[in-house]
C-alpha positions as CSV (number, residue, x, y, z in Angstrom):
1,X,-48.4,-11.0,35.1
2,X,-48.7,-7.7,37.4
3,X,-48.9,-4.5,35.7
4,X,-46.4,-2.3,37.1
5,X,-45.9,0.6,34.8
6,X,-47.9,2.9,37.0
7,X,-46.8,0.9,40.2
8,X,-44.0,2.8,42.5
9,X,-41.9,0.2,42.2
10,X,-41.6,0.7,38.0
11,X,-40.9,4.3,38.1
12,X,-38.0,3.8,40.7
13,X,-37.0,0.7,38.4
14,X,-37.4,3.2,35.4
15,X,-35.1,5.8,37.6
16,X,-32.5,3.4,38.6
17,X,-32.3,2.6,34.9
18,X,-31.5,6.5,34.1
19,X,-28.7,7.4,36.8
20,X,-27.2,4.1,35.3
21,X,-26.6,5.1,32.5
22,X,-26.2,8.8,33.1
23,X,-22.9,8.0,35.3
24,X,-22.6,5.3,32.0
25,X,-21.9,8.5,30.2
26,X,-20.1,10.7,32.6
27,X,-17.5,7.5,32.5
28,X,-14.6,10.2,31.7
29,X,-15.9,12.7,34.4
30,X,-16.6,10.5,37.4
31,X,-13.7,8.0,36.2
32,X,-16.0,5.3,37.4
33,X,-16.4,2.1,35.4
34,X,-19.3,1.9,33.1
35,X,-20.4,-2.2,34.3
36,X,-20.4,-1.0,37.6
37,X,-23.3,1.4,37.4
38,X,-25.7,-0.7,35.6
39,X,-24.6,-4.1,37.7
40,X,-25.6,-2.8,40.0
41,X,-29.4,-1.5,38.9
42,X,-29.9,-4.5,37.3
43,X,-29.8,-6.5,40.4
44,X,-32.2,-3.9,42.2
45,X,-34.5,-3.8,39.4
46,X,-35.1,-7.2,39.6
47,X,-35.0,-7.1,43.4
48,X,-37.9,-4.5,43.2
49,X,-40.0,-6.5,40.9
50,X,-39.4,-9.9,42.8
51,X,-40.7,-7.9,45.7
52,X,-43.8,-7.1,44.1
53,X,-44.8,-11.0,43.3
54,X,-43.6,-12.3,46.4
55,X,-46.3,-13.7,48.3
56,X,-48.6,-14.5,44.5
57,X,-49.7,-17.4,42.5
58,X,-46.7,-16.0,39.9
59,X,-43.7,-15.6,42.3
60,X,-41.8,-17.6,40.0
61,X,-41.7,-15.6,36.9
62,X,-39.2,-12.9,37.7
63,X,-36.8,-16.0,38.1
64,X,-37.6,-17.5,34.9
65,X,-37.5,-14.2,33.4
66,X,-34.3,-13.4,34.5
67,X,-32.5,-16.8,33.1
68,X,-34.2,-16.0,29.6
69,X,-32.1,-12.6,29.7
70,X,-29.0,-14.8,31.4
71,X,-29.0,-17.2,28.3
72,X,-29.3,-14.5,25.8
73,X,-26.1,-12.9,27.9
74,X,-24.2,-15.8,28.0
75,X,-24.5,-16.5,24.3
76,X,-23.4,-12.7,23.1
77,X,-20.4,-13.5,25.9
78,X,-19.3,-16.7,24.7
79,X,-19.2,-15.5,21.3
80,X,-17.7,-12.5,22.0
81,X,-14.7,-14.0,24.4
82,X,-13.7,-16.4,21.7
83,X,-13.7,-13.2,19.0
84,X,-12.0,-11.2,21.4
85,X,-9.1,-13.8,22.2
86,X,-8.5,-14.1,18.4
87,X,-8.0,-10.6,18.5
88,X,-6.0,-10.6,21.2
89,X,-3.8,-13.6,19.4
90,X,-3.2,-11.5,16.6
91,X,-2.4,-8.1,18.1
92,X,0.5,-10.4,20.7
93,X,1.8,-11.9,17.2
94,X,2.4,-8.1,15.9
95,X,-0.2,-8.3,13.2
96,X,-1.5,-4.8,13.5
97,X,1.7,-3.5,14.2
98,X,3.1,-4.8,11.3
99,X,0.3,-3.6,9.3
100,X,1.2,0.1,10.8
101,X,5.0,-0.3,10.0
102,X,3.8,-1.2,6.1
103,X,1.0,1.6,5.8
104,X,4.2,4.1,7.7
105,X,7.1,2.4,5.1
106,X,5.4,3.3,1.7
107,X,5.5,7.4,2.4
108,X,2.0,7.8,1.1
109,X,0.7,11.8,1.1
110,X,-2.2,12.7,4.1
111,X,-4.9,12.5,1.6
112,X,-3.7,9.1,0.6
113,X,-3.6,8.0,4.0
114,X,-6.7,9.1,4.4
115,X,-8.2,6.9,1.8
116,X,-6.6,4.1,2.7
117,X,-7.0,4.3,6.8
118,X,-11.2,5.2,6.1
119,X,-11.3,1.8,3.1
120,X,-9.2,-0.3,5.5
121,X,-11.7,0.3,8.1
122,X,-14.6,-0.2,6.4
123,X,-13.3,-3.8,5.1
124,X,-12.0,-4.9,8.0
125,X,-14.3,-3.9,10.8
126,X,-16.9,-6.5,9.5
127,X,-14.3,-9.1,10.6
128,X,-12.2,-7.7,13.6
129,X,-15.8,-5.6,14.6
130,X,-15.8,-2.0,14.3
131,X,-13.8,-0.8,18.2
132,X,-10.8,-3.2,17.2
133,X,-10.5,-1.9,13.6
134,X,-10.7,1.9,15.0
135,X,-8.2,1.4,17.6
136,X,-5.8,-0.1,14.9
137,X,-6.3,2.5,12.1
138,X,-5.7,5.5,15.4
139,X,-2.6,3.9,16.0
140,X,-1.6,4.0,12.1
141,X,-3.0,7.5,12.0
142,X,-1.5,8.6,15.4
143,X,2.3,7.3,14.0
144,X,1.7,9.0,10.5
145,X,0.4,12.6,11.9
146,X,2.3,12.7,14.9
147,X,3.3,16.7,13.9
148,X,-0.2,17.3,12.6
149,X,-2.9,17.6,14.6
150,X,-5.1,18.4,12.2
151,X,-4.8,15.4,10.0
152,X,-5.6,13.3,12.9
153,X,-8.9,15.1,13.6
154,X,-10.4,14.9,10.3
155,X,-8.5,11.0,10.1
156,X,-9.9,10.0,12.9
157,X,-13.7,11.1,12.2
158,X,-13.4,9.4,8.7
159,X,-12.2,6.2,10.9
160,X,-15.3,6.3,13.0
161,X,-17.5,7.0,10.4
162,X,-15.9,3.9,8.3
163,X,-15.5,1.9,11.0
164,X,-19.5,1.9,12.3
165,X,-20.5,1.6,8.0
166,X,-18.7,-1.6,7.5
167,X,-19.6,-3.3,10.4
168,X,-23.5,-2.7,9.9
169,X,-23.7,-5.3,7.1
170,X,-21.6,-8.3,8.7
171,X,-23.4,-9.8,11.8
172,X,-19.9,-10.0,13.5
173,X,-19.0,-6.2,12.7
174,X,-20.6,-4.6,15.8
175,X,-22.1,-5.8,19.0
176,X,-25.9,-4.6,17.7
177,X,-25.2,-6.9,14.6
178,X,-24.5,-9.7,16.5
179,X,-27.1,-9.8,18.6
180,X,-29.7,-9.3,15.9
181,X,-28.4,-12.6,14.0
182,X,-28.4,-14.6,17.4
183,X,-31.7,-13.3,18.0
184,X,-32.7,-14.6,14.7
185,X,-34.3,-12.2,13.0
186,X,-32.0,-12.1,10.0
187,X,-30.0,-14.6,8.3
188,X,-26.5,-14.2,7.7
189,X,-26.5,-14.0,3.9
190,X,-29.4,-11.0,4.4
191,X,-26.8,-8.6,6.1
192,X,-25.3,-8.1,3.0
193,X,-27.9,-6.0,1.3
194,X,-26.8,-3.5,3.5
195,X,-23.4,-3.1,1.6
196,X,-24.6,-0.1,-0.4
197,X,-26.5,1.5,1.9
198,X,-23.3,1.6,4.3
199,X,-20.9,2.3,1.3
200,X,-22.8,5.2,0.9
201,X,-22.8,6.5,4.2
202,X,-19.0,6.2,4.6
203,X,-18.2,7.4,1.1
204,X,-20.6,10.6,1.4
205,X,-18.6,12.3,4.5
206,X,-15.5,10.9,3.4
207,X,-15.6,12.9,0.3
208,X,-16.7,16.0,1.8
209,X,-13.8,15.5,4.6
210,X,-10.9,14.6,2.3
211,X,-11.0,18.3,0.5
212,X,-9.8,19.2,4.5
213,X,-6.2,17.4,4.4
214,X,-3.6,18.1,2.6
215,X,-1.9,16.0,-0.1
216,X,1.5,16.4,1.7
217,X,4.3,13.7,2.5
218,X,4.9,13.5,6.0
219,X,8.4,12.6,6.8
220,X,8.7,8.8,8.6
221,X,10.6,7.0,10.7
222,X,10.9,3.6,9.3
223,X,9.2,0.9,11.2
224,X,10.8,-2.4,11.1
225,X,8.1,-4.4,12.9
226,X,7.8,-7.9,11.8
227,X,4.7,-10.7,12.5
228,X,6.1,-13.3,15.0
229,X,5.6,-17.1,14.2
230,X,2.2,-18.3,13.7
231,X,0.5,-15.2,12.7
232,X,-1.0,-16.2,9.6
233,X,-2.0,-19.4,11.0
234,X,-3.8,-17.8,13.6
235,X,-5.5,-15.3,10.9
236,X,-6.7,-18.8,9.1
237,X,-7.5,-20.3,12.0
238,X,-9.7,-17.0,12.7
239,X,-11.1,-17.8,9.4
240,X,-12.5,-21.0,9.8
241,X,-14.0,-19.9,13.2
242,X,-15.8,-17.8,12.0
243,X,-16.7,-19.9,9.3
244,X,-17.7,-22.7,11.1
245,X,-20.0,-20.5,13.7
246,X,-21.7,-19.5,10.0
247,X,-22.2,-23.5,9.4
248,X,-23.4,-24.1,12.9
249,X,-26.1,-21.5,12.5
250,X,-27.1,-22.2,9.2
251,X,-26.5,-25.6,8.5
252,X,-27.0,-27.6,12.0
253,X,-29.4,-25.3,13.8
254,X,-26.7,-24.7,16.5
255,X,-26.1,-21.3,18.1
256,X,-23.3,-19.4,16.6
257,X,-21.7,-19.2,19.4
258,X,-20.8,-23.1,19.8
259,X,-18.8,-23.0,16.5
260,X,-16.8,-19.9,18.0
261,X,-15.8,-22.1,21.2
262,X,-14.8,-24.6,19.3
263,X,-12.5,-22.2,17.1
264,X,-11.6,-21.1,20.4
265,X,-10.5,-24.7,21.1
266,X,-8.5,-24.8,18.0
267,X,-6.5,-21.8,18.8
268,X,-5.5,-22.8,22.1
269,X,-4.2,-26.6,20.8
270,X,-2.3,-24.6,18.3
271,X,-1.6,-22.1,20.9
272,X,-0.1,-25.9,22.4
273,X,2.1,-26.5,19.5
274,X,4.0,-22.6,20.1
275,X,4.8,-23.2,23.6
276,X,6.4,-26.7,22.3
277,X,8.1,-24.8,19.4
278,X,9.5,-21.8,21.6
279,X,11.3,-24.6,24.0
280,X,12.9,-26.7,21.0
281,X,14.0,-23.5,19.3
282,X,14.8,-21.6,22.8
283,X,15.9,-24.7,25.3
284,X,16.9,-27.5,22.4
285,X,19.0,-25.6,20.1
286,X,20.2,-23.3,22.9
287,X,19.4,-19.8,21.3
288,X,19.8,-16.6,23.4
289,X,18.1,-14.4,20.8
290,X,14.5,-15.7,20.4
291,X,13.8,-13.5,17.6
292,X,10.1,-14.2,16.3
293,X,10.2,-17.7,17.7
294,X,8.6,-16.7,21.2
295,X,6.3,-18.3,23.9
296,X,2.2,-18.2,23.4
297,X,-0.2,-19.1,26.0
298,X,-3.7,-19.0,25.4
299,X,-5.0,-18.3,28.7
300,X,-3.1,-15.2,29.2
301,X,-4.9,-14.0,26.0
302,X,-8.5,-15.2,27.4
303,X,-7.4,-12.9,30.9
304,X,-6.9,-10.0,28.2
305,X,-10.4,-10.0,27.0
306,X,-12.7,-6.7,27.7
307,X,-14.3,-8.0,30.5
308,X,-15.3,-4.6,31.5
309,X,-17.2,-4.3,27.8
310,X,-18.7,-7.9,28.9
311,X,-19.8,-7.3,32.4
312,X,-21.6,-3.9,30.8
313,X,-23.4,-5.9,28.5
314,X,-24.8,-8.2,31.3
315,X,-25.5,-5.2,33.2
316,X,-27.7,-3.6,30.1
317,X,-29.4,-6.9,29.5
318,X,-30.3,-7.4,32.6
319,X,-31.6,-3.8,32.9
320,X,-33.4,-3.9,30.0
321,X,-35.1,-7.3,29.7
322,X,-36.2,-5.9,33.6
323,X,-37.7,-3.0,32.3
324,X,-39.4,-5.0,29.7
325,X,-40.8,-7.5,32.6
326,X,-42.5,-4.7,34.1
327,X,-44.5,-3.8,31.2
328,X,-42.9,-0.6,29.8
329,X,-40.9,-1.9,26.7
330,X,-44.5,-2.9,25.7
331,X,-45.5,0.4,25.9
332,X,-42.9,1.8,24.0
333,X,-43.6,-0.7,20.7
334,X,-46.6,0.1,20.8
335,X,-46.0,3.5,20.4
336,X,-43.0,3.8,18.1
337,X,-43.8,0.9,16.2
338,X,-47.8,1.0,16.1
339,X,-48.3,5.0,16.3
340,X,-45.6,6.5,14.4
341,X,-44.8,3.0,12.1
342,X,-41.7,1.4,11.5
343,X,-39.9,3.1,8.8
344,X,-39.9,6.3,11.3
345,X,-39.5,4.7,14.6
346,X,-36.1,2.5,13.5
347,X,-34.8,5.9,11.8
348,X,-35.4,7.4,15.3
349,X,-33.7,4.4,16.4
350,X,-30.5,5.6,15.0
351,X,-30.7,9.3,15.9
352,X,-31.4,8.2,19.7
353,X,-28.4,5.4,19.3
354,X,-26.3,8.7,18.4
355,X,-26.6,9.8,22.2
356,X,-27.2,7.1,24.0
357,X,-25.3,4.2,22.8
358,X,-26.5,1.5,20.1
359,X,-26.2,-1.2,22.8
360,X,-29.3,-0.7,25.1
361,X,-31.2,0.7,22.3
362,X,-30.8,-2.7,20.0
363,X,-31.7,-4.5,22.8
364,X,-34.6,-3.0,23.7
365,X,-35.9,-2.9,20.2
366,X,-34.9,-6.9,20.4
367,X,-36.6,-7.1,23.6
368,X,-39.7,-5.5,21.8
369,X,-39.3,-8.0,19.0
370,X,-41.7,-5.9,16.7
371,X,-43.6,-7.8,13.9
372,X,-41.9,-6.6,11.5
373,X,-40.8,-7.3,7.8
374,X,-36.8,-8.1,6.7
375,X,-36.5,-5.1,4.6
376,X,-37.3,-3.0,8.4
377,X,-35.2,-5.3,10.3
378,X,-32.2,-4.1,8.0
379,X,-33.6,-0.8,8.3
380,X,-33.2,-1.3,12.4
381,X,-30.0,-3.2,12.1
382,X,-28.7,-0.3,9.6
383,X,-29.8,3.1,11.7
384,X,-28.3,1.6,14.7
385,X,-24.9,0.7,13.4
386,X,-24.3,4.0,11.6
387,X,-26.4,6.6,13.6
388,X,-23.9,6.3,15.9
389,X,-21.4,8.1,13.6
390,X,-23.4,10.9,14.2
391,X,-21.7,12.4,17.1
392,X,-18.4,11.3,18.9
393,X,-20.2,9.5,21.9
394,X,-22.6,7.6,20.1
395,X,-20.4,4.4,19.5
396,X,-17.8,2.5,21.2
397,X,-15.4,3.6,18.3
398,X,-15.7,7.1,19.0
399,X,-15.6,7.1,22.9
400,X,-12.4,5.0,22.2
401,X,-10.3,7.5,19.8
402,X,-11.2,10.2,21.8
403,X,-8.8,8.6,24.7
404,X,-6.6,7.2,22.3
405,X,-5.9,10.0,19.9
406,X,-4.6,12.6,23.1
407,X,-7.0,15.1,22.3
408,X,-6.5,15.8,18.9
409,X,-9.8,14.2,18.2
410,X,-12.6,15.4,20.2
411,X,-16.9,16.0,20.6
412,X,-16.2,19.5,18.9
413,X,-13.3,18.3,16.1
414,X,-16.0,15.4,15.2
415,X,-19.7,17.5,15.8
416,X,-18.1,19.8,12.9
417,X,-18.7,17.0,10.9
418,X,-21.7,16.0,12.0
419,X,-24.2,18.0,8.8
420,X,-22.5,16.2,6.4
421,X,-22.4,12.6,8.6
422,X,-26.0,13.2,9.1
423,X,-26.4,13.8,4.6
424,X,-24.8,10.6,4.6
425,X,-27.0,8.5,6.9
426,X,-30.3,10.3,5.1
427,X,-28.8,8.9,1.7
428,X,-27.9,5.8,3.1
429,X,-31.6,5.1,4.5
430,X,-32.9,6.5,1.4
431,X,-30.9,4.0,-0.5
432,X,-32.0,1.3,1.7
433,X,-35.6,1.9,1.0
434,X,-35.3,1.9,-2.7
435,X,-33.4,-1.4,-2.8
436,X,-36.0,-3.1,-0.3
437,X,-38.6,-1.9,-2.2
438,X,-39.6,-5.6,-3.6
439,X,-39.1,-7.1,-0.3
């Protein structure tokens, strides 16, 4: 393979790379789509380095290179689509809502609701992955706080914080998760002794944070939202998906994402059985009030997926595993992991995920593929999960409340926060350390 870290062509690469991602952050300024940007670099990075072997005995590496990032891709997008359609399932059947309408019905005081909004999020964002679960819990904060603006603030920062804690020690919790349990490095059962360590680093800022709202009763409108037909059948069948991508990986040496497709499959045959319910109840006993019986089609759930959040994956993947082609990722281990050791270079990990994004960061440690031991891989897998807690742009969850919540959540309301956040992560890596200790 050609060198081409000191070559023209891999500093331009290298540059492309970084106004990528710069207009990747400036998404809010420039109102320009985040895949488009890196799309776009990807396919001239790996123009520029097909350039350079054109003509040599290894012209036909950059190609094979660039399907070993495509089948990495397509594996985080197939899982991902069929996740993402579940969740789309379950919001159309009024799940969330009707979890909002309960939370709103029961008149609990701020601090209460502050509790429960920062524990919900932590327990369900290992399932539903950490954006979903933030986006849900805004919308119950948004409805409960609606006169407060200041309960929403501090709400909303608790929601990220959760939100990024629990889904560091489930492999389906957050996108860096996932791709560190399809890369194989840790086994599914392993995530889990990261449950303290990410207890404590929600619990920690929570604490601090709660003395901030008051232990007031707002006063409600009553919410009379209801699930539709088939929601809890669609939560089981969400279940057994997931179960059965577990199984797959563990138990027949099949990527996860093959058991998620075929969940996927059982969704949309049940998905089958709706549509035929909706016309007996609708056409056959000639009602004129649907009520909860109403039409599902699969396919228009599938169209509602993030494809913008999938096509910016590609785009970093592609980016990155160029980047690592041309030599520099190599560069970089060598460095972090070989200079300044492990333990340092994956808590750096986290405190650069806090500005940059977790995404490109995991996968440029994965492209790196460090020898390293499972008690540093958790470390890894931990620091970039919850280091983007650290400040409002470092995770998906954050970026997302900060549109969702109208302003009353911002970088200021949530940087505020950020000393005791950042106590939170120390203890939580400290913690991490002691418990690994043996391994």
């Amino acid at each position: 393979m050609l060198d081409l870290t000191a070559h023209w062509s891999g500093t331009l690469a290298t540059l492309l790379f970084v106004i990528a991602y710069l207009l990747v952050i400036m998404e809010d300024v420039v109102h320009l789509r985040k895949s488009k940007p890196v799309m776009l670099a990807a396919g001239l990075i790996w123009a520029l380095i097909a350039w350079q072997y054109s003509g040599t005995e290894q012209a036909h590496l950059p190609g094979e290179a660039v399907f070993d990032s495509l089948v990495e891709f397509a594996q985080l997008m197939l899982f991902l689509l069929a996740a993402m359609t579940y969740v789309n399932a379950l919001t159309e059947r009024h799940v969330f809502k009707t979890l909002r309408a309960w939370l709103v019905r029961r008149s609990f005081t701020l601090r209460t609701m502050f509790w429960i909004t920062g524990i919900l999020s932590f327990f369900l964002s290992p399932v539903i992955d950490n954006l979903t679960t933030s986006l849900v819990m805004c919308a119950v904060v948004m409805a409960i706080g609606q006169d407060n603006p200041r309960f929403v603030s501090v709400a909303c920062v608790n929601i990220v914080v959760a939100a990024n804690a629990g889904g560091a020690f489930s492999p389906f919790g957050d996108i860096t998760t996932l791709m560190v349990w399809q890369h194989g490095s840790l086994q599914i059962y392993e995530f889990f002794r990261l449950l303290l360590p990410s207890v404590v680093n929600f619990l920690v800022p929570a604490v601090f944070m709660s003395f901030a709202v008051k232990n007031d009763i707002p006063q409600l409108e009553h919410d009379d939202t209801r699930m539709k037909i088939g929601a809890r059948r669609i939560m089981f069948l969400f279940a057994c998906t997931i179960l059965t991508a577990v199984l797959f990986h563990a138990y027949l040496h099949l990527p996860p994402f093959l058991g998620m497709m075929t969940g996927l499959a059982a969704l949309k045959f049940f998905g089958y059985y709706l549509r035929f319910t909706h016309q007996v109840f609708h056409f056959g006993q000639g009602y004129s009030e649907i009520g909860d019986v109403s039409p599902f089609e699969g396919f228009r759930e599938v169209a509602r997926v993030e494809w913008e959040t999938l096509l910016f994956f590609f785009g970093v993947i592609m980016c990155v595993g160029g980047l690592g082609f041309i030599g520099y990722l190599d560069q970089l281990s060598a460095y972090m992991y070989g200079d300044l050791g492990p333990t340092t270079a994956n808590v750096a990990v986290g405190i650069i995920s806090a500005v940059i994004d977790n995404i490109p960061v995991m996968v440029a440690v994965l492209e790196m593929n460090p020898a390293m031991g499972i008690d540093q891989w958790l470390l890894v897998t931990l620091t970039a999960g919850v280091g983007g807690s650290l400040l409002s742009i470092g995770s998906a969850a954050g970026i997302a409340l900060m549109g969702q919540s109208r302003g009353q959540y911002n970088f200021f309301s949530h940087l505020r926060w950020t000393p005791v956040i950042a106590l939170g992560y120390g203890l939580s890596i400290w913690l991490h350390l002691v418990l690994t200790r043996s391994l």
